[in-house]
ROVO-657922 format. One line per 2 residues: number of its first residue (from 0); their letters; for each residue x, y, z of N, C-alpha, C, O, CB. Coordinates in steps of 0.02 Angstrom, whole numbers, plus 50000, padded with zeros to 5 digits. Each point is the difference from the previous one (the first is absolute). Last residue first. Glycine has a CB too. Example, Ala and Ser with C-alpha at 12.3 -4.5 7.8 and 13.67 -1.06 7.14 Angstrom:
BEGIN
1) SA) 50642/49888/50354/50042/50059/50003/49961/50055/50037/50025/50055/50008/50034/49913/49884  49956/49746/50104/49955/50059/50000/50045/50060/50000/50052/49999/50033/49853/49942/50029
***
This chain:
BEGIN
241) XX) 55760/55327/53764/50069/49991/49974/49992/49925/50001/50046/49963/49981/50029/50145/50063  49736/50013/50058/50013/49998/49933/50069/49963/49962/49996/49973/49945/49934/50132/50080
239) XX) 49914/49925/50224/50042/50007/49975/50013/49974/49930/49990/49940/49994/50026/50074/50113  49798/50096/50079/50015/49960/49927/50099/49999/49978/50033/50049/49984/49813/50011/49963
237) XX) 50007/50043/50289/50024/50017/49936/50010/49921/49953/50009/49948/50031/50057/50177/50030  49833/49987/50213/50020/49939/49957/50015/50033/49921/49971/50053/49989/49946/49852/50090
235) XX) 50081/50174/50216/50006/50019/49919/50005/49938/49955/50046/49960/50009/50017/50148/50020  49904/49880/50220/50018/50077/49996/49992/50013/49922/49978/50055/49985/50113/49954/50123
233) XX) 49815/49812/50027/50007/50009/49948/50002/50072/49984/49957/50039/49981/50003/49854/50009  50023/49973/50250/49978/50055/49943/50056/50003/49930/50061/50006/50005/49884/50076/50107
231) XX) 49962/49762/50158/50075/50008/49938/49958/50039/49954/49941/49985/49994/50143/49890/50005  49848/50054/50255/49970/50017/49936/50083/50046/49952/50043/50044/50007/49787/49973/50064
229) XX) 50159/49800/50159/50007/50045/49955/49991/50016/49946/50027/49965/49957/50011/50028/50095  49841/49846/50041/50038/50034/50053/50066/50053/50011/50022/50021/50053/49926/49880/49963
227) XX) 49799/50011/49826/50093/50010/49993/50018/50023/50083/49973/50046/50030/50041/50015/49816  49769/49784/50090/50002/50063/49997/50083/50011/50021/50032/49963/50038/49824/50059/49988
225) XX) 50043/49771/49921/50000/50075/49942/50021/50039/50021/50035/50035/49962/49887/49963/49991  50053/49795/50182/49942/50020/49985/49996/50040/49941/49946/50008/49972/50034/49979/50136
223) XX) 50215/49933/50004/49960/49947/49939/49938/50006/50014/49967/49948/50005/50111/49962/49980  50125/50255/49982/49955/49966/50044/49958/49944/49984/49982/49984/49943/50022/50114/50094
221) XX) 50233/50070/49906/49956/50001/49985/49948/49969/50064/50009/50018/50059/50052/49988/49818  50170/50028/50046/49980/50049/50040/49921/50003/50014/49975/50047/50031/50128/50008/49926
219) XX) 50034/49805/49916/50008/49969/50052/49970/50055/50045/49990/49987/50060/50111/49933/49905  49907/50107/49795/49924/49962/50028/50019/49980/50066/49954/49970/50028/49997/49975/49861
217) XX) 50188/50188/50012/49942/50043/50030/49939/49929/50006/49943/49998/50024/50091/50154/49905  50185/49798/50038/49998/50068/50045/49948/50008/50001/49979/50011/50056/50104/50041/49927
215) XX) 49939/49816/49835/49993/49957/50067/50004/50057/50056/49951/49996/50037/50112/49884/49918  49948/50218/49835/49942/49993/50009/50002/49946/50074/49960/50009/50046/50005/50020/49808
213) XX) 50252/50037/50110/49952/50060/50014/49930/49989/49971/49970/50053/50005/50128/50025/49994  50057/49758/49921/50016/50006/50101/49953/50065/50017/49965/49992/50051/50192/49971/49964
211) XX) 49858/49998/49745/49957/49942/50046/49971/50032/50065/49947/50019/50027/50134/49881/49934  50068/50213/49898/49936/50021/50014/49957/49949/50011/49940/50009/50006/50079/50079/49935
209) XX) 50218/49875/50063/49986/50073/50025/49925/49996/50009/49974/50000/50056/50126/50070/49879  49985/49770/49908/49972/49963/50077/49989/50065/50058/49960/49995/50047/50125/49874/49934
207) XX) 49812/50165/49742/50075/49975/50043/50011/50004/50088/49967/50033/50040/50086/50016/49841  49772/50003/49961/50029/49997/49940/50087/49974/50013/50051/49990/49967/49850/50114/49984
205) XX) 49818/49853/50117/50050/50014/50036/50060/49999/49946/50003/49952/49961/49940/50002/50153  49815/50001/49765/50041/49962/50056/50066/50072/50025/50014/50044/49959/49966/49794/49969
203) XX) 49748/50137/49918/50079/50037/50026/50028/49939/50021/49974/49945/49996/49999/50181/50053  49786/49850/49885/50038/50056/49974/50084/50032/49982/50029/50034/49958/49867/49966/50095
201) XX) 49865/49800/50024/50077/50037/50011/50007/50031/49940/49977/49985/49945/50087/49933/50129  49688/50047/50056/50040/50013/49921/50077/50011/50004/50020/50057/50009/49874/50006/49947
199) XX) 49895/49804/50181/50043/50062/50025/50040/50005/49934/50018/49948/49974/49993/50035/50169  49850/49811/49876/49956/50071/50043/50031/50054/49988/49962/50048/49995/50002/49900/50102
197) XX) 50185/49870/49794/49922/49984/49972/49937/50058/50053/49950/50019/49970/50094/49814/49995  50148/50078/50200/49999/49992/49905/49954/50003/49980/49952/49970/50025/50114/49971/49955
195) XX) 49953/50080/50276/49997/50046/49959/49998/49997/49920/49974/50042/49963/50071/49991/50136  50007/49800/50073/49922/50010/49973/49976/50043/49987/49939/50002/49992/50042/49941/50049
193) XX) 50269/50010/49987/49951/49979/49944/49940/49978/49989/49977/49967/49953/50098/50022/50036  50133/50163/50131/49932/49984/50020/49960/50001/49948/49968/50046/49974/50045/49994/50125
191) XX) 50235/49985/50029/49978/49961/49928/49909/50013/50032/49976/49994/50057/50155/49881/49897  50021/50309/50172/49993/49927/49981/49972/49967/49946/49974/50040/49960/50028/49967/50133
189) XX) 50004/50233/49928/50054/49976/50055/50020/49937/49999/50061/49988/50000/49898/50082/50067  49918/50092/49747/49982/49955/50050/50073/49990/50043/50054/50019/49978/49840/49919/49943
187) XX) 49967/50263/49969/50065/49962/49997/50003/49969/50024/49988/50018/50057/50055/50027/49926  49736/50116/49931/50035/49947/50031/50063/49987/49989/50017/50011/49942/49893/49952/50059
185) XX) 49904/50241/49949/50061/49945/49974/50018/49980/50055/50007/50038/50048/50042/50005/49856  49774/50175/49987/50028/49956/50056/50024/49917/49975/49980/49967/49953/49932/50113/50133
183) XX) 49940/50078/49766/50103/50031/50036/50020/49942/50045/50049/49964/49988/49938/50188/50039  49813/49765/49860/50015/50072/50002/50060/50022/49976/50034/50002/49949/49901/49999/50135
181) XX) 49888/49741/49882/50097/50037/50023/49974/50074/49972/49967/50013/49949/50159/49870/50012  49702/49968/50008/49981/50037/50076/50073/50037/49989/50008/50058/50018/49908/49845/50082
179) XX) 50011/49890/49765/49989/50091/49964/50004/50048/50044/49978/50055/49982/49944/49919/49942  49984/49764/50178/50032/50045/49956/49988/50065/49958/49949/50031/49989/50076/49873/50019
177) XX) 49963/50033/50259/49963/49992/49938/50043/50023/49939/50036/50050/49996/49855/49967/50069  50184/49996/50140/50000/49914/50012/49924/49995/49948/49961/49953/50000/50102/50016/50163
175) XX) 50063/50255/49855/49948/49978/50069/49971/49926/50000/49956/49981/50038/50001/50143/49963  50309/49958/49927/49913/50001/49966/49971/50011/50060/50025/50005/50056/49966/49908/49842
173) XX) 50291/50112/50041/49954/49994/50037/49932/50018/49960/49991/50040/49954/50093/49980/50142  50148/49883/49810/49954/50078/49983/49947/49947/50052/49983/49941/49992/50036/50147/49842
171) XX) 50252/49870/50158/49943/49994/49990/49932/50034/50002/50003/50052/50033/50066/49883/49984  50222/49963/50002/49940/50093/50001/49966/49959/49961/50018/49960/49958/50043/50182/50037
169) XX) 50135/49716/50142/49956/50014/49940/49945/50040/49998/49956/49994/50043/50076/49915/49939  50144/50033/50180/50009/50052/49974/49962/50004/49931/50012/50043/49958/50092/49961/50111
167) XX) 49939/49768/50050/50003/50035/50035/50015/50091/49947/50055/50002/49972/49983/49870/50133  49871/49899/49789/50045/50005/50021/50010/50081/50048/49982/50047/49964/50046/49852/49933
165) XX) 49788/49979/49977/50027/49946/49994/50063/50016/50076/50008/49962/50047/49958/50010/49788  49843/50099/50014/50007/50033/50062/50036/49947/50046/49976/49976/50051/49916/50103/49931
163) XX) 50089/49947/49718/49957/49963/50093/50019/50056/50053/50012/50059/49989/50018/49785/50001  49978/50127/49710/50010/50052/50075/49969/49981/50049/49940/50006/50011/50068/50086/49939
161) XX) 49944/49793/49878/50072/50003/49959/50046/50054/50068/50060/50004/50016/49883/49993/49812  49833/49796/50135/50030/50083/50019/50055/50009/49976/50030/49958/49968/49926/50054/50131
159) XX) 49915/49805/49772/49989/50004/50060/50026/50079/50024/49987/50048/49963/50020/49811/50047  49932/50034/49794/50070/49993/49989/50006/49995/50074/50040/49956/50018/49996/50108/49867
157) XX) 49757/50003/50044/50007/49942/49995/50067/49958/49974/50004/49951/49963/49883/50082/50032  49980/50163/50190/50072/50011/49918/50001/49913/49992/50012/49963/50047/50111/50171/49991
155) XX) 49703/50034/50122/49999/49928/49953/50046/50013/49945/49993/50029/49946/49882/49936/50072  50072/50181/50219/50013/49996/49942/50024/49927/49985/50036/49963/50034/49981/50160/49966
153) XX) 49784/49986/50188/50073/49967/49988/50031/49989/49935/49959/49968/49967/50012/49979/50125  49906/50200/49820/50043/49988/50071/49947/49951/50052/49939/50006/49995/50133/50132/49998
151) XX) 50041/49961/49753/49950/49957/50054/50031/49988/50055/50056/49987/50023/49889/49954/49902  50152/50133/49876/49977/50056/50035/49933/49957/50040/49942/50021/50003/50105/50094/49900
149) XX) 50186/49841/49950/49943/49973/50033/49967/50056/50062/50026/50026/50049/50033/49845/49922  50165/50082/49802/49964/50065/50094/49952/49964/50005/50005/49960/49953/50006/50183/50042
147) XX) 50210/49725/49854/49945/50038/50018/49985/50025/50054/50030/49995/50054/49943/49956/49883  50226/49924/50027/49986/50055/49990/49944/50061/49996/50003/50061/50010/50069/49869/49964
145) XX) 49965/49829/50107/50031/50007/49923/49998/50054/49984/49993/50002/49939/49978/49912/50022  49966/50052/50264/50079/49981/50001/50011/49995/49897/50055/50000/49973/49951/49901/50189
143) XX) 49831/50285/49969/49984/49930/49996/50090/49975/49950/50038/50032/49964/49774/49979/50033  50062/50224/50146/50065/49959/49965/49987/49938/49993/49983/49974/50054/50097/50087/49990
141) XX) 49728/50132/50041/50031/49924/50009/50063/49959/49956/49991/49943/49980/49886/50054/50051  49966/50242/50038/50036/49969/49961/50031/49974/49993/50053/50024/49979/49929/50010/50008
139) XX) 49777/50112/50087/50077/49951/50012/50028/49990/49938/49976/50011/49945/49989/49917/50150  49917/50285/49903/49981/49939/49987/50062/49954/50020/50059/50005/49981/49856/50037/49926
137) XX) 50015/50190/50232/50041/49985/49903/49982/49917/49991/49980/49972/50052/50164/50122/49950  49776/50194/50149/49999/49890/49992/50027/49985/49925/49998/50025/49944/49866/49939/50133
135) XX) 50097/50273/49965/50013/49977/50073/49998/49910/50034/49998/49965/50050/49945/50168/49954  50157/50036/49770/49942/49979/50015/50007/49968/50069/50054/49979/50021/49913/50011/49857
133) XX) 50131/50217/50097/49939/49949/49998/50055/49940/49944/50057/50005/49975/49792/50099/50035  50184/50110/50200/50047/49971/49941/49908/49943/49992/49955/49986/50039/50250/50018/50002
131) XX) 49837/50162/50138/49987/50015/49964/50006/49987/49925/49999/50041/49953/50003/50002/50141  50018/49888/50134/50076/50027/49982/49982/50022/49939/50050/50008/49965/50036/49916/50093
129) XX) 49754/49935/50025/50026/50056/50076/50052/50024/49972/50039/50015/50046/49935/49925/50068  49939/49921/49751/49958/50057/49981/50021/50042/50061/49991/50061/50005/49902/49882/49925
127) XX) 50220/49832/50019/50017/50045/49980/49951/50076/50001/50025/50049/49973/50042/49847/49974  49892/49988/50255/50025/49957/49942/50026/50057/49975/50008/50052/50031/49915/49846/49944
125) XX) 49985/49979/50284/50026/50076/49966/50029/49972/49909/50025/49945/49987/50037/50126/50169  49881/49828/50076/49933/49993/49978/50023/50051/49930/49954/50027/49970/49953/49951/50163
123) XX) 50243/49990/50052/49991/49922/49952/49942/49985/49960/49982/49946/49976/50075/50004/50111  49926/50231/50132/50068/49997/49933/50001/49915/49992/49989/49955/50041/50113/50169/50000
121) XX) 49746/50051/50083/49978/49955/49932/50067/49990/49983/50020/50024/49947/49863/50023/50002  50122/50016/50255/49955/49958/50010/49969/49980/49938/49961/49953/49995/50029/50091/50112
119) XX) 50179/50140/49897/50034/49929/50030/49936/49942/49990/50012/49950/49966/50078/50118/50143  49942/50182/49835/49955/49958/49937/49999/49912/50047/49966/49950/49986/50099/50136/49859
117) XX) 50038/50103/50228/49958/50038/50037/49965/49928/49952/49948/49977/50024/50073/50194/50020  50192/49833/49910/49999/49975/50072/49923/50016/50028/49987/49981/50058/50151/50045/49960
115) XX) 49975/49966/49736/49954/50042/50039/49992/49959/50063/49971/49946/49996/49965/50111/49904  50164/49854/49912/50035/50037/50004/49970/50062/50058/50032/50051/50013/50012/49899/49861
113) XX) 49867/49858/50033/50039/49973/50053/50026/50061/50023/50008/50005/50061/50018/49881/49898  49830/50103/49871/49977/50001/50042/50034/50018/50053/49982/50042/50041/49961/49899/49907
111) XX) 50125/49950/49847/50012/50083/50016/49961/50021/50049/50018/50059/50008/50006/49969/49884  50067/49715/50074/49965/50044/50004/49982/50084/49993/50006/50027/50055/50009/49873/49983
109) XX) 50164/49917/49977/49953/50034/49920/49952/50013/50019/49965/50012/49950/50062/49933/49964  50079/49830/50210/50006/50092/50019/49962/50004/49927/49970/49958/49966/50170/50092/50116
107) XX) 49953/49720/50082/49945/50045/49952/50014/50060/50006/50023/50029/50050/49888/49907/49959  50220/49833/50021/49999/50039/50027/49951/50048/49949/50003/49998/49938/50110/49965/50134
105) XX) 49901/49774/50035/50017/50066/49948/49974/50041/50030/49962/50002/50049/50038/49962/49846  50042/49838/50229/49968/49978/49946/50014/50068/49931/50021/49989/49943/49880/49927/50154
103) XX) 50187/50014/50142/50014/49958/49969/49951/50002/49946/49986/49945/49976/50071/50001/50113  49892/50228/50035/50045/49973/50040/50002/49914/49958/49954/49963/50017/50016/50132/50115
101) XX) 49884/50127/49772/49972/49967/50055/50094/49939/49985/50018/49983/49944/49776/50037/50056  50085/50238/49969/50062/49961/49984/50019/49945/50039/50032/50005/50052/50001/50088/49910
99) XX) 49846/50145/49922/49972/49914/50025/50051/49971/49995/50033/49994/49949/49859/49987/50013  50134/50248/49987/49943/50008/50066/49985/49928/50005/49961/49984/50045/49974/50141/49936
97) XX) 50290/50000/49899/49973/49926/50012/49931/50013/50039/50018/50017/50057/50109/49919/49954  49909/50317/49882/50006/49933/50059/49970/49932/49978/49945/49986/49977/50039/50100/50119
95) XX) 50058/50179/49740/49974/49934/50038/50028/49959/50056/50061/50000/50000/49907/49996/49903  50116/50186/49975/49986/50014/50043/49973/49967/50053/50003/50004/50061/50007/50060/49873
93) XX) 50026/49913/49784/50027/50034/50069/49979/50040/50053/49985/50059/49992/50074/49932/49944  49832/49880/49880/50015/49940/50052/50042/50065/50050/49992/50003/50061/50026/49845/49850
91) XX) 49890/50253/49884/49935/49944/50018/50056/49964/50100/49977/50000/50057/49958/49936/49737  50130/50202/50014/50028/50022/50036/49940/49975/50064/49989/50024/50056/50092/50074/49858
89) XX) 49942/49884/49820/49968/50047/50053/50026/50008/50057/50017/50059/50005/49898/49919/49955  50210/49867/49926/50012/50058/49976/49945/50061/50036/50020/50051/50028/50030/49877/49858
87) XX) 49897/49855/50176/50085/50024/50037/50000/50054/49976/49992/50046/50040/50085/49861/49965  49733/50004/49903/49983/50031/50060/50057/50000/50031/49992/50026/50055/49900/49945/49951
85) XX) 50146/49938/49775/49954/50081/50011/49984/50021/50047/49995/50061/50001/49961/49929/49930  50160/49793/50039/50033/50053/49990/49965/50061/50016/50020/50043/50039/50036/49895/49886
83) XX) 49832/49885/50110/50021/50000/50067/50062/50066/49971/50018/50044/50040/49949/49798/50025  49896/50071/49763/49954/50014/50056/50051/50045/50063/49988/50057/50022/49927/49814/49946
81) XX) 50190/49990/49874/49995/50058/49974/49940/50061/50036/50002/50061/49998/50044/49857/49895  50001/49850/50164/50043/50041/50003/50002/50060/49979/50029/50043/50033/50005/49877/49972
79) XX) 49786/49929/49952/50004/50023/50071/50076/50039/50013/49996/50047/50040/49917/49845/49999  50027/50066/49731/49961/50024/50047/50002/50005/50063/49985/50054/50026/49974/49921/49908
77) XX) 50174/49878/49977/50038/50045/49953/49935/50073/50030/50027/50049/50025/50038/49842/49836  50047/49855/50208/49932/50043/50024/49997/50078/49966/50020/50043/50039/49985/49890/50088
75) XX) 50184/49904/49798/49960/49935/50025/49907/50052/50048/49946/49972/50011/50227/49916/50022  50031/50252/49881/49988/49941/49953/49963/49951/49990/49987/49973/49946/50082/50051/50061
73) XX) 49985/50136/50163/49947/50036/49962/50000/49960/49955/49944/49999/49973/50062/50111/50049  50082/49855/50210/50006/49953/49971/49938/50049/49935/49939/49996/50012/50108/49875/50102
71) XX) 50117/50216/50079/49932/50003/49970/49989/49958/49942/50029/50023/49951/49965/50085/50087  50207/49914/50194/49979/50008/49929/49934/49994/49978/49968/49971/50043/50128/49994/49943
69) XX) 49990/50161/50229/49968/49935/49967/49972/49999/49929/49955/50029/49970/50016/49952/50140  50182/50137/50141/49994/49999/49916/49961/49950/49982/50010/49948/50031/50094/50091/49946
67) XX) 49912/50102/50263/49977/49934/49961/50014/50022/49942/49983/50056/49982/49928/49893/50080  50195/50176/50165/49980/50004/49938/49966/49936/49984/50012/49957/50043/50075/50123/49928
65) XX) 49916/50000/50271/50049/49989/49946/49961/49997/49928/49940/50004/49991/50140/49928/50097  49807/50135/50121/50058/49948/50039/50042/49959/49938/50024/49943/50006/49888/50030/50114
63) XX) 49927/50217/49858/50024/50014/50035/50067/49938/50041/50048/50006/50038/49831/50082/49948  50076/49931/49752/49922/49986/50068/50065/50032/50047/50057/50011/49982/49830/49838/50002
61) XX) 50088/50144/49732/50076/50038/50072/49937/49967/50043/49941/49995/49982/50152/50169/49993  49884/49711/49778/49959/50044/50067/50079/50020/50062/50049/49971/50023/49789/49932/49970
59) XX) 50129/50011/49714/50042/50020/50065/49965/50047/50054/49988/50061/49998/50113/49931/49924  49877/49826/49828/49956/50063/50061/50055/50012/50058/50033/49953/50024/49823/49996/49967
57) XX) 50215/49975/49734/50016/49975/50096/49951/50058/50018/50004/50058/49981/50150/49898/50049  49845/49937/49717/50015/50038/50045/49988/49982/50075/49972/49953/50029/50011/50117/49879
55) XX) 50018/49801/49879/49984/49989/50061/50016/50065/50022/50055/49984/50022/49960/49894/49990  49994/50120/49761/49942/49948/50008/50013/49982/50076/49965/49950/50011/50026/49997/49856
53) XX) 50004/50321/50069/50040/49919/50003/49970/49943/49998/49941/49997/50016/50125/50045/50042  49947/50274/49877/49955/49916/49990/50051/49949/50034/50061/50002/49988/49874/50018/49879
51) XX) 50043/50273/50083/50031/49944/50063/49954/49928/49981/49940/49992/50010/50084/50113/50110  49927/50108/49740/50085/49963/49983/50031/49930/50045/50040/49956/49988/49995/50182/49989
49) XX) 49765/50027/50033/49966/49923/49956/50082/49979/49992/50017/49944/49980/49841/50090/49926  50048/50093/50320/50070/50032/49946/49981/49918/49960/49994/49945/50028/50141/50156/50063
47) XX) 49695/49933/50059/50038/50083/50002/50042/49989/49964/50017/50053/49973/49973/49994/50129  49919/49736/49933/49923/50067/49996/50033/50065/49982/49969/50039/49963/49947/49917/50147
45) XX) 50234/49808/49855/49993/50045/50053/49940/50031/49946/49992/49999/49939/50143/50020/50145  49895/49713/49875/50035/50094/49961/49967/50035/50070/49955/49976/50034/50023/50036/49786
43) XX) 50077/49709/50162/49964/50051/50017/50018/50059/49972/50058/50008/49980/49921/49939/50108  50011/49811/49785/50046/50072/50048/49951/50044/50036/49943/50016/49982/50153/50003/49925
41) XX) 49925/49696/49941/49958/50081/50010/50031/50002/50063/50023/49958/50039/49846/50051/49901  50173/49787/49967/50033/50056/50004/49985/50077/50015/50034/50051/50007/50002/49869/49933
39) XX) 49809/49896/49951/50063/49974/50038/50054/50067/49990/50015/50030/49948/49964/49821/50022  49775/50229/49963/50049/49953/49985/50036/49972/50038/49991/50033/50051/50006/50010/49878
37) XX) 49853/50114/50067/50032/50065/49989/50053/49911/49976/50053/50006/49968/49913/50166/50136  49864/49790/50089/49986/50049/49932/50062/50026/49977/50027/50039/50039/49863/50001/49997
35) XX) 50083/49694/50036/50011/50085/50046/49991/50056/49935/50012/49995/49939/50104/49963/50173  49747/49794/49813/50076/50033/50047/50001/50077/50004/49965/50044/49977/50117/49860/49977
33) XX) 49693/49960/50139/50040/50009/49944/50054/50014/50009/50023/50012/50056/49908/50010/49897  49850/49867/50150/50066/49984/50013/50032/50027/49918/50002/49968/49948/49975/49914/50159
31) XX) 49791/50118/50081/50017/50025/49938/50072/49983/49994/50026/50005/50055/49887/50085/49942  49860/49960/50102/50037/49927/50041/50029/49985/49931/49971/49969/49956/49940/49971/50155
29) XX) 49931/50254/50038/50060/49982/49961/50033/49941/50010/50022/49975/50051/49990/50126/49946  49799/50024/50124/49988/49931/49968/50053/49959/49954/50000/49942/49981/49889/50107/50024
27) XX) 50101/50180/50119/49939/49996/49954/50015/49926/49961/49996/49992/49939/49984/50155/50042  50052/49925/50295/50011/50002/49939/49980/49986/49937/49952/49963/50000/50097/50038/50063
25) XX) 49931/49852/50169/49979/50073/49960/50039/50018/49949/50027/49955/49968/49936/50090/50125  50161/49760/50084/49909/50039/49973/50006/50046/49976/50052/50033/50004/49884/49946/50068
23) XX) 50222/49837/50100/49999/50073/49929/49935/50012/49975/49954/49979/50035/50157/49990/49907  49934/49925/50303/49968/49972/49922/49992/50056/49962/49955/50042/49997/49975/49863/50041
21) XX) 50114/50145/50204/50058/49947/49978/50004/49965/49925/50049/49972/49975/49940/50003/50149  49945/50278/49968/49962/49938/49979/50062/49955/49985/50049/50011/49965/49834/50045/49981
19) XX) 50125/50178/50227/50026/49952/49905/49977/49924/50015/50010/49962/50047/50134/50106/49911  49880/50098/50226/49920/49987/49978/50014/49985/49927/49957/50007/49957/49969/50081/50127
17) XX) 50245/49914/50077/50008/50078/49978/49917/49984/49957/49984/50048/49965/50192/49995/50015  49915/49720/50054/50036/50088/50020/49980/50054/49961/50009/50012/49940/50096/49942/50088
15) XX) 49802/49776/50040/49990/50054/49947/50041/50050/50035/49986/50016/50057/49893/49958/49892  50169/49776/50160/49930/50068/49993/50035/50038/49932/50055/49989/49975/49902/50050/50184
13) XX) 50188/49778/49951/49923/49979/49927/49935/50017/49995/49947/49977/49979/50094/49934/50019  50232/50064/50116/49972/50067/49962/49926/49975/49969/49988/50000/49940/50144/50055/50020
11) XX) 50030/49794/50128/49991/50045/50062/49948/50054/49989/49966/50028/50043/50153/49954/49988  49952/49873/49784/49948/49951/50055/49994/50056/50063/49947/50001/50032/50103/49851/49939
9) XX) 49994/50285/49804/50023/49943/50023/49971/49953/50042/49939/50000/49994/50134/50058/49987  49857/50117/49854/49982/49925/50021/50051/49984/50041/50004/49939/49997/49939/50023/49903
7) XX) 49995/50284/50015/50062/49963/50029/49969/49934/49996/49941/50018/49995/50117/50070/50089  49874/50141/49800/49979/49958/50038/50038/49949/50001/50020/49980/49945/49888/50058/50043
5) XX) 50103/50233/49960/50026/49939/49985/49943/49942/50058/49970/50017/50051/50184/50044/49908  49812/50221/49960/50029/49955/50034/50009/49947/49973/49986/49999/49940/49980/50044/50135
3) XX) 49915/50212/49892/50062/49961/49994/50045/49950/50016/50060/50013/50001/49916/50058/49986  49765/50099/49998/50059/49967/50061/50046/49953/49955/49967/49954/49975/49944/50037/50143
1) XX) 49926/50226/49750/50011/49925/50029/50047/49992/50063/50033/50047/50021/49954/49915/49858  49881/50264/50119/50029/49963/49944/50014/49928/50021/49988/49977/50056/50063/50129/49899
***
């Protein structure tokens, strides 16, 4: 299946990681800018009970080195959140491992792959079809600052962005550095990193400074090759509603 990565520019950094094309590409050519489906304000609704709806609900991952809450921005990405509800409610992320977690930059996991120690040498290659959930690719989806989605990628909001990757604890939907590629797997960044805007789809942010300090935990556990120097697990993730 695909590989899952980021490509870095910095001046120290100015190889390709993990074999991701530094020049977005592919995909079916979309170059499109409408507003969010469902209107300003659209909700997510739970798969198992149609009573649970919010316009931000909280994802909540237990990991082994503390909890994360993060709000879900379903007003401003109303598909990709709602994406990311159905494979929590499956039951898609528990068990998973951060497996990429590279040391001042973010932290990766969602894989279901991950969850198999025997699977180790494909993990970051893994989607919703390893957990038996579809569809196994979703169309970006780019917040643009007047409200509209933009589904290009790099995305063209002619208001400009409206969701950067601006600030430490922002969730984001990992690709293979083509668009239409986001699975399961997700990013949190550790640091600002705005040559991510417009490649990578925010989604979320950190819902408070508790669940900062425990994504920085695990990116300090990390490497600045990827590979974790302690591997952190995602004992259980759930939706929170209230």
């Amino acid at each position: 299946m695909r590989r899952l990565s980021f490509v870095l520019t910095l001046v120290l950094v100015a190889t390709v990681l993990a074999g991701c094309a530094e020049q977005p590409g592919g995909g079916d050519g979309t170059n499109t800018t409408t507003p969010p489906p469902g209107g300003e304000g659209a909700d997510c609704a739970s798969t198992t009970d149609a009573t649970k709806r919010a316009a931000e609900p909280t994802w909540v991952m237990e990991t082994t080195m503390g909890t994360i809450r993060i709000t879900l921005f379903c007003d401003k990405t109303p598909e990709t959140t709602q994406h990311l509800v159905k494979l929590t409610e499956a039951g898609c992320y528990d068990g998973t491992r951060f497996h990429r977690v590279i040391t001042g930059f973010m932290d990766q996991g969602g894989d279901p792959l991950s969850k198999d120690d025997a699977q180790r040498a494909r993990w970051g290659r893994g989607g919703p079809s390893d957990c038996g959930q579809e569809p196994d690719t979703i169309v970006d989806e780019f917040s643009c600052a007047d409200g509209s989605l933009s589904t290009t990628h790099p995305a063209t909001c002619s208001s400009g962005l409206g969701l950067l990757h601006d600030t430490p604890g922002t969730l984001s939907m990992a690709n293979t550095g083509q668009a239409h590629t986001g699975g399961s797997q997700f990013f949190i960044i550790a640091e600002p990193t705005p040559w991510l805007d417009g490649k990578h789809a925010v989604f979320g942010h950190t819902a408070d400074e508790e669940s900062l300090n425990v994504v920085l935990a695990i990116n300090n556990a990390g490497s600045e090759s990827g590979t974790p120097q302690t591997l952190v697990t995602i004992t259980r993730a759930t939706i929170d509603w209230s």
